[in-house]
C-alpha positions in Angstrom: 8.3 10.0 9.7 11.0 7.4 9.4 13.8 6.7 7.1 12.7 3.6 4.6 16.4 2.5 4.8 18.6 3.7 7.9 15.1 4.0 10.1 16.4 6.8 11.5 13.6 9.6 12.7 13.7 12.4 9.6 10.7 14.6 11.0 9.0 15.9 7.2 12.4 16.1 4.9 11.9 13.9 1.9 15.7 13.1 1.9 17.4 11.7 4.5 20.0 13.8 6.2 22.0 10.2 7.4 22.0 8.0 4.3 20.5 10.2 1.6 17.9 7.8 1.1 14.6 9.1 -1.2 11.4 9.0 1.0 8.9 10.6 -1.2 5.5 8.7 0.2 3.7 6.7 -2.1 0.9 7.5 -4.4 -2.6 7.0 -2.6 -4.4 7.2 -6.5 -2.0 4.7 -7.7 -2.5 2.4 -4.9 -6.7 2.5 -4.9 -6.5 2.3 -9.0 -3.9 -1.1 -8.4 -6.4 -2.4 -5.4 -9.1 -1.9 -7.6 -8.3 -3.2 -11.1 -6.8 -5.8 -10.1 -7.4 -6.4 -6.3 -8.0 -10.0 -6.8 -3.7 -10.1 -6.8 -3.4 -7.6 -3.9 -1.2 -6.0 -6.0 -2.3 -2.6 -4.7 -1.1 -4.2 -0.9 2.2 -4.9 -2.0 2.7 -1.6 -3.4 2.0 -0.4 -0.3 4.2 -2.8 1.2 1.3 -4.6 2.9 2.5 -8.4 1.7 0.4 -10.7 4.1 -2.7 -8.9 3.3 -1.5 -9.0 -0.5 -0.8 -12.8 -0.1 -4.4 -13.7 1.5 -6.0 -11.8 -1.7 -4.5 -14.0 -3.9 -5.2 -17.3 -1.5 -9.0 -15.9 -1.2 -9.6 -15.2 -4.9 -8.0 -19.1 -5.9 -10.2 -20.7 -3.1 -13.5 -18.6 -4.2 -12.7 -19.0 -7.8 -12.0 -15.2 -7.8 -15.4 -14.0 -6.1 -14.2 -13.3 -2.7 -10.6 -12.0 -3.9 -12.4 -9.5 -6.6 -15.1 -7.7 -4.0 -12.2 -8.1 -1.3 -9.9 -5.8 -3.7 -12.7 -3.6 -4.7 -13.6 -2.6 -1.6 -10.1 -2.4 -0.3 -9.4 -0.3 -3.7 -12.1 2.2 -2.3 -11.2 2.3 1.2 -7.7 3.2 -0.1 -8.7 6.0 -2.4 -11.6 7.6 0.2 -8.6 7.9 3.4 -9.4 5.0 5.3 -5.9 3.6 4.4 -3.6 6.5 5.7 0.2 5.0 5.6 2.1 2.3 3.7 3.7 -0.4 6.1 6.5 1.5 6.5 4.4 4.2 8.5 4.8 7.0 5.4 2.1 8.9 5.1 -0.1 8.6 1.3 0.4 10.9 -1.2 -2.9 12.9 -2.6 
């Protein structure tokens, strides 16, 4: 695993021996409940710090009048609590 701030390689620790920087992984429940209740904003992506795939949620639901940008986040919101979706952007393994 990688420091969030310095980048530096940190192995398992939660705190980073360099910069002392907090890098608790984040919540994979937290991130599949955001994807799903309200997946037609992606705002379970940027949580995870996925912000492209966040942005074309929110493109997708205003060109399908929020069809495509709803099932898109509802399945996304399932793959996300099931495993499919193991790491945030920044390569940190989910929290159960």
């Amino acid at each position: 695993m990688y420091c969030r701030e310095c980048g530096k390689e940190i192995g398992s620790l939660k705190i980073c021996p360099y910069c002392s920087a907090d890098n608790r992984g984040k919540s994979r429940l937290t991130a599949g409940l955001l994807q799903i209740l309200t997946g037609s904003l992606g705002l379970g992506r940027f949580y995870l710090g996925y912000n492209n795939i966040g942005t074309l949620q929110i493109v997708a639901t205003i060109f399908s009048c929020g069809i495509a940008g709803t099932v898109w986040g509802f399945i996304d919101g399932v793959m996300i609590l099931s495993g499919k979706v193991e790491k945030d952007a920044d390569g940190n393994e989910l929290l159960d």
